[in-house]
PALOKE-277679 format. One record per atom (N, C-alpha, C, CB): residue number from 0; residue in one letter; atom name; y negated, x negated, z. Coordinates in pm, whole numbers, plus 50000, padded with zeros to 5 digits. Each point is the difference from the previous one (the first is absolute). Glycine has a CB too. Layout:
PT:NUM:A:CA:Y:X:Z .
...
END
This chain:
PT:0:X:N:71297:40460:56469 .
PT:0:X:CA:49930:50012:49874 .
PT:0:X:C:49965:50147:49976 .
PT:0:X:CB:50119:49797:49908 .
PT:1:X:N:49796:50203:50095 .
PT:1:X:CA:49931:50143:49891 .
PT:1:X:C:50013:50003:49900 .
PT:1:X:CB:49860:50029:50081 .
PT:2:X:N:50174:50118:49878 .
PT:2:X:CA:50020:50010:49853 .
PT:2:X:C:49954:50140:49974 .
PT:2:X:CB:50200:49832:49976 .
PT:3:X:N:49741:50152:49922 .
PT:3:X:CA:49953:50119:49907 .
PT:3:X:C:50079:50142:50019 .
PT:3:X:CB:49942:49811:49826 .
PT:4:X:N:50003:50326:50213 .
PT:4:X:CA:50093:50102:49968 .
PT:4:X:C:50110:50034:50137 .
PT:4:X:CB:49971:49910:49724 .
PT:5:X:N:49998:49968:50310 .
PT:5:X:CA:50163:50052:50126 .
PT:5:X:C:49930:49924:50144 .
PT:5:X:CB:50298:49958:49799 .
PT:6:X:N:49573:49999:50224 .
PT:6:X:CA:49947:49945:50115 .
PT:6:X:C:49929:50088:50088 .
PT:6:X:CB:49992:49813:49879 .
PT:7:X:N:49976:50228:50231 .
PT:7:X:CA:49884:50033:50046 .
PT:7:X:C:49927:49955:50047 .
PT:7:X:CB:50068:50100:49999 .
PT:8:X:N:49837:49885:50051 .
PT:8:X:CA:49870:49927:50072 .
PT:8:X:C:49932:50056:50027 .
PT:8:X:CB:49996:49866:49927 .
PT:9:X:N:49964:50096:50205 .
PT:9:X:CA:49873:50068:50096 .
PT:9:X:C:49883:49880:49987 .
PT:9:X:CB:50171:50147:50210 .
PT:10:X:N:49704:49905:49702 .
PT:10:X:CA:49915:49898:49954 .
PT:10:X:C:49924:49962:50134 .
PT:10:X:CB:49980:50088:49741 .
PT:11:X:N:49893:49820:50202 .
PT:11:X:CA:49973:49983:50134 .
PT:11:X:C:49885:50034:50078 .
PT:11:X:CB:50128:49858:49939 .
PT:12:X:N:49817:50153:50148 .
PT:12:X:CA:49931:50126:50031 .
PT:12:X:C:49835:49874:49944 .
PT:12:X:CB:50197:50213:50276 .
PT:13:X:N:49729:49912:49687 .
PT:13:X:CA:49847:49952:49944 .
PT:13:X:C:49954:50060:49888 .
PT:13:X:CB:50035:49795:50074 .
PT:14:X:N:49962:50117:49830 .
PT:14:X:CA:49930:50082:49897 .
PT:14:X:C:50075:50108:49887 .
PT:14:X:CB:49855:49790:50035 .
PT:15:X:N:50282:50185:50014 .
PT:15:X:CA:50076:50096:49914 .
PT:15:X:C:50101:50074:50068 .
PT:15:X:CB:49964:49859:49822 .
PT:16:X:N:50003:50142:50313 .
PT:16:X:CA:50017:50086:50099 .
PT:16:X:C:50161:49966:50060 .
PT:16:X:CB:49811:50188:49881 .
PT:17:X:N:50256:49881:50187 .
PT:17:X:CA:50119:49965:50047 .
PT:17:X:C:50087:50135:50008 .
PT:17:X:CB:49895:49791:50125 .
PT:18:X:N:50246:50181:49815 .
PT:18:X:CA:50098:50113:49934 .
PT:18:X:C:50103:49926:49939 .
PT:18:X:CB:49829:50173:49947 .
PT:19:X:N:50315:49923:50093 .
PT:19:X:CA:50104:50029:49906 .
PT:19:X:C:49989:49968:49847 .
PT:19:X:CB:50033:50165:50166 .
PT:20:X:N:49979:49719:49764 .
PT:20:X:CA:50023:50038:49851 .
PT:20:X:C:50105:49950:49894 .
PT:20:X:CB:49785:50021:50049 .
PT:21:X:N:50218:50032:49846 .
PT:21:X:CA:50130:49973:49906 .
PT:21:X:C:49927:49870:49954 .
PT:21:X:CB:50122:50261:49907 .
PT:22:X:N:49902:49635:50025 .
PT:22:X:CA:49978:49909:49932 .
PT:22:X:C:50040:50045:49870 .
PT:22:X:CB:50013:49848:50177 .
PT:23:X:N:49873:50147:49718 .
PT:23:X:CA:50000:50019:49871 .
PT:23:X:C:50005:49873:49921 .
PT:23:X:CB:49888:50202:50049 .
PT:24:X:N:50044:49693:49968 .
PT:24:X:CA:49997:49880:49922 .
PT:24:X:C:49966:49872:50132 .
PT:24:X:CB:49901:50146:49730 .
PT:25:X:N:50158:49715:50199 .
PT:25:X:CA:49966:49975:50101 .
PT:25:X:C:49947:49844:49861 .
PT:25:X:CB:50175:50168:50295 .
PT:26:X:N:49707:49732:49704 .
PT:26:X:CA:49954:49921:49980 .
PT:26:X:C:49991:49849:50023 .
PT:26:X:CB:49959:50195:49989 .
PT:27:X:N:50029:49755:50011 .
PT:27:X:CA:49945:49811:50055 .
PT:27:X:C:49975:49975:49935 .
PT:27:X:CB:50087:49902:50113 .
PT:28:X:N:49834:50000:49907 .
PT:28:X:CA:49916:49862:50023 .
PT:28:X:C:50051:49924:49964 .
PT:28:X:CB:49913:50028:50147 .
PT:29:X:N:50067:49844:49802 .
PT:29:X:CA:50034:49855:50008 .
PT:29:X:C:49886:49920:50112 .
PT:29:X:CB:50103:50013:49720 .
PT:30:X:N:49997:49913:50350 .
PT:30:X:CA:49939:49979:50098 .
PT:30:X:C:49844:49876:49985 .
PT:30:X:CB:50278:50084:50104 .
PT:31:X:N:49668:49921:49927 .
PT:31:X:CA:49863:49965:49974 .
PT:31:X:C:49948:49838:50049 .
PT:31:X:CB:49968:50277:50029 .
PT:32:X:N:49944:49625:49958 .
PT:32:X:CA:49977:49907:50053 .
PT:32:X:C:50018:50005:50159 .
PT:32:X:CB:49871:49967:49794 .
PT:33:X:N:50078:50101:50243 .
PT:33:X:CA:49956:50000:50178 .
PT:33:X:C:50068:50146:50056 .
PT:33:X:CB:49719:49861:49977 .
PT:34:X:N:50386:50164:49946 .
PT:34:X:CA:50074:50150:50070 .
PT:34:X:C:50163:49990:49973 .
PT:34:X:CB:49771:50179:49935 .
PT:35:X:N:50290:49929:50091 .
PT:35:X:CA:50116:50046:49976 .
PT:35:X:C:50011:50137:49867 .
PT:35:X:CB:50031:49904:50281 .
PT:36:X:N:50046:50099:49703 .
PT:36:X:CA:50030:50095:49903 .
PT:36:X:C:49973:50144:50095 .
PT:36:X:CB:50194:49830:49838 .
PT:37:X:N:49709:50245:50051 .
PT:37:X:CA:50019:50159:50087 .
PT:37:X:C:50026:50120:49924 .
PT:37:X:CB:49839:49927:50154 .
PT:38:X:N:50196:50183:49897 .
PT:38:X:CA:50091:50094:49959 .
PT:38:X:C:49898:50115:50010 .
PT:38:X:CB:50242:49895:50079 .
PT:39:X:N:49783:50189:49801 .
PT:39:X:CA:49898:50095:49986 .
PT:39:X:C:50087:50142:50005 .
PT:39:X:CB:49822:49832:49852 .
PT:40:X:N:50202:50243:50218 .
PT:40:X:CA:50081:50110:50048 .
PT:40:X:C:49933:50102:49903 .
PT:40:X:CB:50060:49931:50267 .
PT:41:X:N:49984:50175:49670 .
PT:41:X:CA:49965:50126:49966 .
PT:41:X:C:50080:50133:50043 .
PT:41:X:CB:49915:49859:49829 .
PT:42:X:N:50031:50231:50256 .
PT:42:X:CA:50095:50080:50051 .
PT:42:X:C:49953:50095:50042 .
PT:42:X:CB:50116:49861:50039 .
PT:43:X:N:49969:50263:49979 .
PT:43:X:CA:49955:50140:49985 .
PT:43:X:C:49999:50023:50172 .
PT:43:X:CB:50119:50089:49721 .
PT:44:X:N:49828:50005:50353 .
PT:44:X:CA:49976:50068:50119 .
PT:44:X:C:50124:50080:50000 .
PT:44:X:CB:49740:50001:50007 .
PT:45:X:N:50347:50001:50112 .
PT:45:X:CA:50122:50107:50004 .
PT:45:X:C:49904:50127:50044 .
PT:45:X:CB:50243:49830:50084 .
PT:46:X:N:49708:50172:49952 .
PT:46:X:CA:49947:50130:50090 .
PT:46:X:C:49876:50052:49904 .
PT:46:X:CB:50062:49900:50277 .
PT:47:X:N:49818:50021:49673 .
PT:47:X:CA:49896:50064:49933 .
PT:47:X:C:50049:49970:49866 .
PT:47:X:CB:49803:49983:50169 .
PT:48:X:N:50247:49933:49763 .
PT:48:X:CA:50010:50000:49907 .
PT:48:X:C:49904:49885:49874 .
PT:48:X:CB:50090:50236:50135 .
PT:49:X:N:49861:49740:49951 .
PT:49:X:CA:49851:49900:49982 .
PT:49:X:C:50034:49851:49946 .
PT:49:X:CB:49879:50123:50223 .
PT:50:X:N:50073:49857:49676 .
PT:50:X:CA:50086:49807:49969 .
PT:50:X:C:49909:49916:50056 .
PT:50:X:CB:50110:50007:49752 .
PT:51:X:N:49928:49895:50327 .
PT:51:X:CA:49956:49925:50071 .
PT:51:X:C:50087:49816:49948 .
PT:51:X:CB:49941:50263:50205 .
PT:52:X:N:49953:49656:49820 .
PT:52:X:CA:50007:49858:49971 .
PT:52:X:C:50003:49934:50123 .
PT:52:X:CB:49885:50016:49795 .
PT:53:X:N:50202:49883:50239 .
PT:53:X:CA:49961:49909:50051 .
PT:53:X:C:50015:49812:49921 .
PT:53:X:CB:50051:50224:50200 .
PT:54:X:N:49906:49725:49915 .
PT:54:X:CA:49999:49857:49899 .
PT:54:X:C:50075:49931:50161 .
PT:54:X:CB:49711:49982:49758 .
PT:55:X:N:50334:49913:50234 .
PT:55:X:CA:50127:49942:50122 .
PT:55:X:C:50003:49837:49902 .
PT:55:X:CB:50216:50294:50102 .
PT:56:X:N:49813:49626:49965 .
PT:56:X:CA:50043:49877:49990 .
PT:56:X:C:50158:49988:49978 .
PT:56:X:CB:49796:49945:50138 .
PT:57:X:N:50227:49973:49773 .
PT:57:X:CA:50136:50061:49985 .
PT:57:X:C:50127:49913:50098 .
PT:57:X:CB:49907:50081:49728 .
PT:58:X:N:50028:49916:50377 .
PT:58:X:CA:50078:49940:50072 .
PT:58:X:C:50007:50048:50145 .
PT:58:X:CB:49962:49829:49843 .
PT:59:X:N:49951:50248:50151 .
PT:59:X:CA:49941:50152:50097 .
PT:59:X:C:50119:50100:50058 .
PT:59:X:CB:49777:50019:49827 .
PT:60:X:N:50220:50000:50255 .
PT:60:X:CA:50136:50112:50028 .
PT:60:X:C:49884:50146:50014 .
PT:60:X:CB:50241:49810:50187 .
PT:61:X:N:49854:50293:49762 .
PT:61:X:CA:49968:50156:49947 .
PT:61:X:C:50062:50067:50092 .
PT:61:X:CB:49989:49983:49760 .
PT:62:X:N:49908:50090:50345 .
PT:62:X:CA:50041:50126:50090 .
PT:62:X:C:50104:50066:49865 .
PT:62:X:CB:49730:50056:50199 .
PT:63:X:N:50419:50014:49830 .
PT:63:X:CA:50085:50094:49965 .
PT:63:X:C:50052:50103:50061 .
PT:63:X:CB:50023:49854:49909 .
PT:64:X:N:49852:50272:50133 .
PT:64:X:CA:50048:50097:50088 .
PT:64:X:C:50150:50082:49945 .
PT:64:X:CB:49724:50020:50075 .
PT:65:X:N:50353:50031:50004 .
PT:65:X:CA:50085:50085:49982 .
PT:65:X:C:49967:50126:50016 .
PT:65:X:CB:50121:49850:50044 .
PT:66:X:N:49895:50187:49835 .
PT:66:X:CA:49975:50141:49915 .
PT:66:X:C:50140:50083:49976 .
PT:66:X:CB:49791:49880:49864 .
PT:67:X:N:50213:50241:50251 .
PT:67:X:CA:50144:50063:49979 .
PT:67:X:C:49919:50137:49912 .
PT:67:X:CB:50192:49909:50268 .
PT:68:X:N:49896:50149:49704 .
PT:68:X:CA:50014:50156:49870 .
PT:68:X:C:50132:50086:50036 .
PT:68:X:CB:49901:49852:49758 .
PT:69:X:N:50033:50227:50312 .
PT:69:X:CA:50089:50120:50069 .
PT:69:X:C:49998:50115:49960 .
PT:69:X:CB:49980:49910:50163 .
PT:70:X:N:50071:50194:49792 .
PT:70:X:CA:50031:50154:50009 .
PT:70:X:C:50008:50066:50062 .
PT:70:X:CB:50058:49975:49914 .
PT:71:X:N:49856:50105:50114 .
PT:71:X:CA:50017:50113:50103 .
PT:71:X:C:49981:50160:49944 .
PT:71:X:CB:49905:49812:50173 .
PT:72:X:N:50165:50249:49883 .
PT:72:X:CA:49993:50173:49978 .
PT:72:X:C:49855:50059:50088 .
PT:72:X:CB:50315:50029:49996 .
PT:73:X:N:49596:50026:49950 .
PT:73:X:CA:49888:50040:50052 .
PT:73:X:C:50098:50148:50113 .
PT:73:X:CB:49767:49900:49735 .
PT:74:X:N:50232:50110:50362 .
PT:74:X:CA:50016:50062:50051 .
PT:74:X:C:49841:50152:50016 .
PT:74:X:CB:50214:49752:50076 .
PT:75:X:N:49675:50199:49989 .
PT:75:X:CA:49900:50043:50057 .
PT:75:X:C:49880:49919:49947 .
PT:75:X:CB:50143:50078:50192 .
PT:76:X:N:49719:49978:49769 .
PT:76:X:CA:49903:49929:50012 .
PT:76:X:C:49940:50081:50100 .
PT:76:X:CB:49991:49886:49782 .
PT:77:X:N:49966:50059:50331 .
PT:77:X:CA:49901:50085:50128 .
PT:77:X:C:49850:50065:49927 .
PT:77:X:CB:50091:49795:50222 .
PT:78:X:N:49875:50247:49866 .
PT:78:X:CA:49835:50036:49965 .
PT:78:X:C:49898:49905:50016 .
PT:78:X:CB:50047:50205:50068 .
PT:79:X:N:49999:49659:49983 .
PT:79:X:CA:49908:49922:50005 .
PT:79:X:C:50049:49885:49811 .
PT:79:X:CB:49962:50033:50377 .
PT:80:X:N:50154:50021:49595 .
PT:80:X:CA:50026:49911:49857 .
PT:80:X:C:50048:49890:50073 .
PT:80:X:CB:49810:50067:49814 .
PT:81:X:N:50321:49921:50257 .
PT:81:X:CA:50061:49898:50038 .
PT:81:X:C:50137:50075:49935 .
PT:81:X:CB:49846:49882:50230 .
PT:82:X:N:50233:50022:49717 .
PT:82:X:CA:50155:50060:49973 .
PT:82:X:C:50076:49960:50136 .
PT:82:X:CB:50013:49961:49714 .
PT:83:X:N:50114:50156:50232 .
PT:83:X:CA:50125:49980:50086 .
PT:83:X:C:50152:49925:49929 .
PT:83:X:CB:49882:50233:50120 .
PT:84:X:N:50133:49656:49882 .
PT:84:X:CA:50077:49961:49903 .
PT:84:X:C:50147:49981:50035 .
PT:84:X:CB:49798:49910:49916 .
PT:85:X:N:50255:50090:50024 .
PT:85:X:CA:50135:49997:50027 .
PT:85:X:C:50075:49894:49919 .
PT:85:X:CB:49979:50239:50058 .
PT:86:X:N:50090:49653:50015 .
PT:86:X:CA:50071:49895:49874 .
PT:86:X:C:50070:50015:49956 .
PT:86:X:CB:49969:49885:50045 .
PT:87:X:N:50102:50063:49856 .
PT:87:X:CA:50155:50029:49902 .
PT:87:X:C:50043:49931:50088 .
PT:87:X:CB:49998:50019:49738 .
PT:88:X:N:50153:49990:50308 .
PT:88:X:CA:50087:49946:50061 .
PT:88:X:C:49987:49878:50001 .
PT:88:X:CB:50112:50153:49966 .
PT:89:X:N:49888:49806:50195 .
PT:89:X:CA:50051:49847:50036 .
PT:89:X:C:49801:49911:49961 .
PT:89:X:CB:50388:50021:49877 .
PT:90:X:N:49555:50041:50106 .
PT:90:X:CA:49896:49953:49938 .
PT:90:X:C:49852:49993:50106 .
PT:90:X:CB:50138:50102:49766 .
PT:91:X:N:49912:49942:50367 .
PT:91:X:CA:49845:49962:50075 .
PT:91:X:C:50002:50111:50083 .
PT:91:X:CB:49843:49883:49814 .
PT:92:X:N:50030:50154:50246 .
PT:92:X:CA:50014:50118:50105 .
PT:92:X:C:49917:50080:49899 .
PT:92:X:CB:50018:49900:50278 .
PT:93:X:N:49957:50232:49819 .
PT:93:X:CA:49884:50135:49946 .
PT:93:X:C:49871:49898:50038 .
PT:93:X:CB:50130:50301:50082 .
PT:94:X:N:49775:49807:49808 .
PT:94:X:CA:49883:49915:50023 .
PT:94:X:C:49903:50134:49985 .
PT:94:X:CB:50071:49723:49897 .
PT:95:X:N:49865:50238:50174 .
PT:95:X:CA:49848:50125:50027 .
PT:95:X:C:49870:49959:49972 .
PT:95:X:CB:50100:50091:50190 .
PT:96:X:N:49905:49724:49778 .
PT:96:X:CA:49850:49970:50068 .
PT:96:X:C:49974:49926:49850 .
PT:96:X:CB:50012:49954:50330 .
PT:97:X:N:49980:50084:49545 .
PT:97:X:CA:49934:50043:49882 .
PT:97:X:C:49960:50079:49966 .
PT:97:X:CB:50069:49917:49965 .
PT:98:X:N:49775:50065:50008 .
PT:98:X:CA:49955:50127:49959 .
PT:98:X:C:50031:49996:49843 .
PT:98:X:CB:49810:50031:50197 .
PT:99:X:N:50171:50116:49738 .
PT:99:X:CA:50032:50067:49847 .
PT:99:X:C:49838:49921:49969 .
PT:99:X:CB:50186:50310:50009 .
PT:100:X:N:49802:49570:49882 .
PT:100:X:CA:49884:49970:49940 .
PT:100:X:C:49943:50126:49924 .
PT:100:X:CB:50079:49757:49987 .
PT:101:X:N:49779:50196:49993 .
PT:101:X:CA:49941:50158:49940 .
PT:101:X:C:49957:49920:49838 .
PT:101:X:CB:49857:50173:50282 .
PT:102:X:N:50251:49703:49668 .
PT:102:X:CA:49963:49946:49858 .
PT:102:X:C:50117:50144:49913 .
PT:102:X:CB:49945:49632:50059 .
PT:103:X:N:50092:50328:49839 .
PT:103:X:CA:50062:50053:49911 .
PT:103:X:C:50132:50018:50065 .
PT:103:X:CB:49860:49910:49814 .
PT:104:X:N:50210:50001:50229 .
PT:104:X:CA:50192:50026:50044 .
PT:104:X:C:49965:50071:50149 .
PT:104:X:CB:50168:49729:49879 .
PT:105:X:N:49754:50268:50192 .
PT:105:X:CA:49972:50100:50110 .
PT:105:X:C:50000:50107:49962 .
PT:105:X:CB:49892:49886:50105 .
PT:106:X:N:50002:50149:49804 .
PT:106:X:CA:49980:50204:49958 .
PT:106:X:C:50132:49999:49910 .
PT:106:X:CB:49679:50073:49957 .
PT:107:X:N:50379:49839:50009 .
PT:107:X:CA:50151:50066:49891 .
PT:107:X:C:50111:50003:50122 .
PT:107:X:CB:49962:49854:49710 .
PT:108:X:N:50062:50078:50408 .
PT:108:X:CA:50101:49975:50165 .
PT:108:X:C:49923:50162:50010 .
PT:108:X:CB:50018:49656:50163 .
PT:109:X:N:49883:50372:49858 .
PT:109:X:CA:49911:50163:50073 .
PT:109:X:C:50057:50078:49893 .
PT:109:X:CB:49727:49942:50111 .
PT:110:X:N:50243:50073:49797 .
PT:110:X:CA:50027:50123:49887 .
PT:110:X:C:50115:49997:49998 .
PT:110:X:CB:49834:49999:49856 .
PT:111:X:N:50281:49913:50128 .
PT:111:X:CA:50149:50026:49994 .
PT:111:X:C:50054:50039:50137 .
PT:111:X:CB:50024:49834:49810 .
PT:112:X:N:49954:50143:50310 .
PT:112:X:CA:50023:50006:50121 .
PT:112:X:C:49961:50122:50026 .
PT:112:X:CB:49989:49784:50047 .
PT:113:X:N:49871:50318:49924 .
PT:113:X:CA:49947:50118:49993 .
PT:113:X:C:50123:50122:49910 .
PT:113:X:CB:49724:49846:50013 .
PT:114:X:N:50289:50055:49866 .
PT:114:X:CA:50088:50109:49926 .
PT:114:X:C:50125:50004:50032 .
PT:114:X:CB:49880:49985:49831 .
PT:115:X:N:50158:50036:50275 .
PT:115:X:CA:50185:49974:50071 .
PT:115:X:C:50071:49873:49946 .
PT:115:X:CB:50055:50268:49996 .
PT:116:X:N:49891:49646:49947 .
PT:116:X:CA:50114:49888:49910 .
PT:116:X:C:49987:49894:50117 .
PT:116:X:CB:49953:50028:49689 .
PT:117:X:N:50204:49891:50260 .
PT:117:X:CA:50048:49924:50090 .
PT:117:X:C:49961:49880:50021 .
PT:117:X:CB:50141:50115:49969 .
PT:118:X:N:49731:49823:50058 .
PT:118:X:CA:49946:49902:49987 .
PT:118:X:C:50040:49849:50010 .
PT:118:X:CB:49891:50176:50048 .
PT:119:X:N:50106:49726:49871 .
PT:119:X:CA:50076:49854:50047 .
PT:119:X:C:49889:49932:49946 .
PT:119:X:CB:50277:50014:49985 .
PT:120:X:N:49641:49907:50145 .
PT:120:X:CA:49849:49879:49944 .
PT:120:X:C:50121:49870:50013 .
PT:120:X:CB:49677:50103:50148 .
PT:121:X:N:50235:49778:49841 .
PT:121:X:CA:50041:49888:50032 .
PT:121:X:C:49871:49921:50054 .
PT:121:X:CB:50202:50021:49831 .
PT:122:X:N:49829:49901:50288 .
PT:122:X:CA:49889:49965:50053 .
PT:122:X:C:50040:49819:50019 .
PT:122:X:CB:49928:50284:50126 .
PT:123:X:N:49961:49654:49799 .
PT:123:X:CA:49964:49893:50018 .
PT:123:X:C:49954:49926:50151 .
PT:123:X:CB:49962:50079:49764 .
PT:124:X:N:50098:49826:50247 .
PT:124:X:CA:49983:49967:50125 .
PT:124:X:C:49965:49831:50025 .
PT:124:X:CB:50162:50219:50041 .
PT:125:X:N:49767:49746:49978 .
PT:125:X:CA:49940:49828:49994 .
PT:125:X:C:49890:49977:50095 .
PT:125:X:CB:50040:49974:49748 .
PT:126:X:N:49954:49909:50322 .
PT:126:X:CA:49876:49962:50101 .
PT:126:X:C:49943:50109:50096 .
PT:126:X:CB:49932:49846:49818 .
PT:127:X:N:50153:50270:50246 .
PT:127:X:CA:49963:50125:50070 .
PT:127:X:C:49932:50075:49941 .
PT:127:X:CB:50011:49915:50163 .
PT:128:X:N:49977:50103:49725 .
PT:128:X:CA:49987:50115:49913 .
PT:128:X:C:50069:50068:49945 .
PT:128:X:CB:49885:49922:49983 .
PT:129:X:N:50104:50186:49995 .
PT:129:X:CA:50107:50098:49920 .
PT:129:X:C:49939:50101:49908 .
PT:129:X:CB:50149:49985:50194 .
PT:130:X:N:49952:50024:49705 .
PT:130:X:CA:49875:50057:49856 .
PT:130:X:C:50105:50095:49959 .
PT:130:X:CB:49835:49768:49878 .
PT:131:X:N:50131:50363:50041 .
PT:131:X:CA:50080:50033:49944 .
PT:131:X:C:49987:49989:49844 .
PT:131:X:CB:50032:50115:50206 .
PT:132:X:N:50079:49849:49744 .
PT:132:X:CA:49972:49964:49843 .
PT:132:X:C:50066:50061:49909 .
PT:132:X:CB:49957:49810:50055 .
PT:133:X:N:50135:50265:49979 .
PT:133:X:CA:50073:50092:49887 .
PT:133:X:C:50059:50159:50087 .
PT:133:X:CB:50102:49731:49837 .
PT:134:X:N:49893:50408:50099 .
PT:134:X:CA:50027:50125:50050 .
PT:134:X:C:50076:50022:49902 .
PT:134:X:CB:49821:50076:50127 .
PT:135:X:N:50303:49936:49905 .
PT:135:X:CA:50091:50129:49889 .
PT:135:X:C:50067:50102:50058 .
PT:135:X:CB:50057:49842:49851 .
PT:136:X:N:50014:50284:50077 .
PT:136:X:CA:50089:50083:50074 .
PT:136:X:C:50130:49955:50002 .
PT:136:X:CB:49871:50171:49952 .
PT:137:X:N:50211:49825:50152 .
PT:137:X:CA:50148:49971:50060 .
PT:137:X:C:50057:50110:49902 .
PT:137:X:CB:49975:49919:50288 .
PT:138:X:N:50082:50049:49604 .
PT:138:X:CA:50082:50126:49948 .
PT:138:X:C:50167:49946:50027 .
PT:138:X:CB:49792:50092:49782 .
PT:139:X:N:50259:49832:50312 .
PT:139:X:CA:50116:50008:50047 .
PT:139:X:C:50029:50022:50116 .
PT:139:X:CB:50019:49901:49862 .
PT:140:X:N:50098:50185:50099 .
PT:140:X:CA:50045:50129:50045 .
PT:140:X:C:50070:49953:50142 .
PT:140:X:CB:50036:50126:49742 .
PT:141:X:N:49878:49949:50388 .
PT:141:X:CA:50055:49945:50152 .
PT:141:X:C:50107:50064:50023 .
PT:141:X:CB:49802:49956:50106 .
END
């Protein structure tokens, strides 16, 4: 069962494209002369941010990609804008092969990383993509 707030779903690829998303509301139908009951999804984009609909039969099974959320210490961003990451304990290997996005939490990962501070992103991870979605400074003490 899907449920509102705590589901994810990877919609389905076409007119409302295909992605990671939170489920915001979810709808039905009463089922109809010549149909089944169908389910009207409302749900946000993990990665763009974008609300997206789908509509499903409610008897339909729902792609549920696994979406991990990791921490890493910015070690390095190269000159090509790839980071060097480093995990919190027990939590994954180093990672090199993200680049620093050039939206808003990219130039704030660059400007804090530029000004000596101790950088900690968290990177979204679902369907072989990887996003970064939150930059703060590590103010505990190594």
């Amino acid at each position: 069962h899907i449920k509102a707030r705590k589901a994810v779903v990877s919609t389905q690829s076409g007119h409302y494209g295909r992605g990671p998303c939170k489920v915001v509301n979810i709808s039905t139908s009463k089922p109809g002369k010549h149909g089944s009951a169908k389910c009207n999804f409302t749900a946000i984009d993990l990665f763009t941010g974008d609300k997206k609909e789908a509509i499903s039969p409610g008897h339909a099974n729902v792609d549920v990609p696994i979406v991990t959320r990791l921490e890493y210490t910015v070690m390095d961003i190269d000159d090509s804008g790839f980071f060097s990451l480093m995990p919190n304990e027990g939590q994954g290997e180093m990672r090199e092969d993200i680049r620093c996005p050039d939206d808003g939490e990219g130039e704030k990962a660059r400007t804090m990383f530029n000004d000596g501070k101790d950088v900690m992103v968290t990177i979204l991870t679902a369907i072989g993509e990887d996003r970064l979605v939150d930059v703060k400074e590590n103010t505990k003490g190594n």
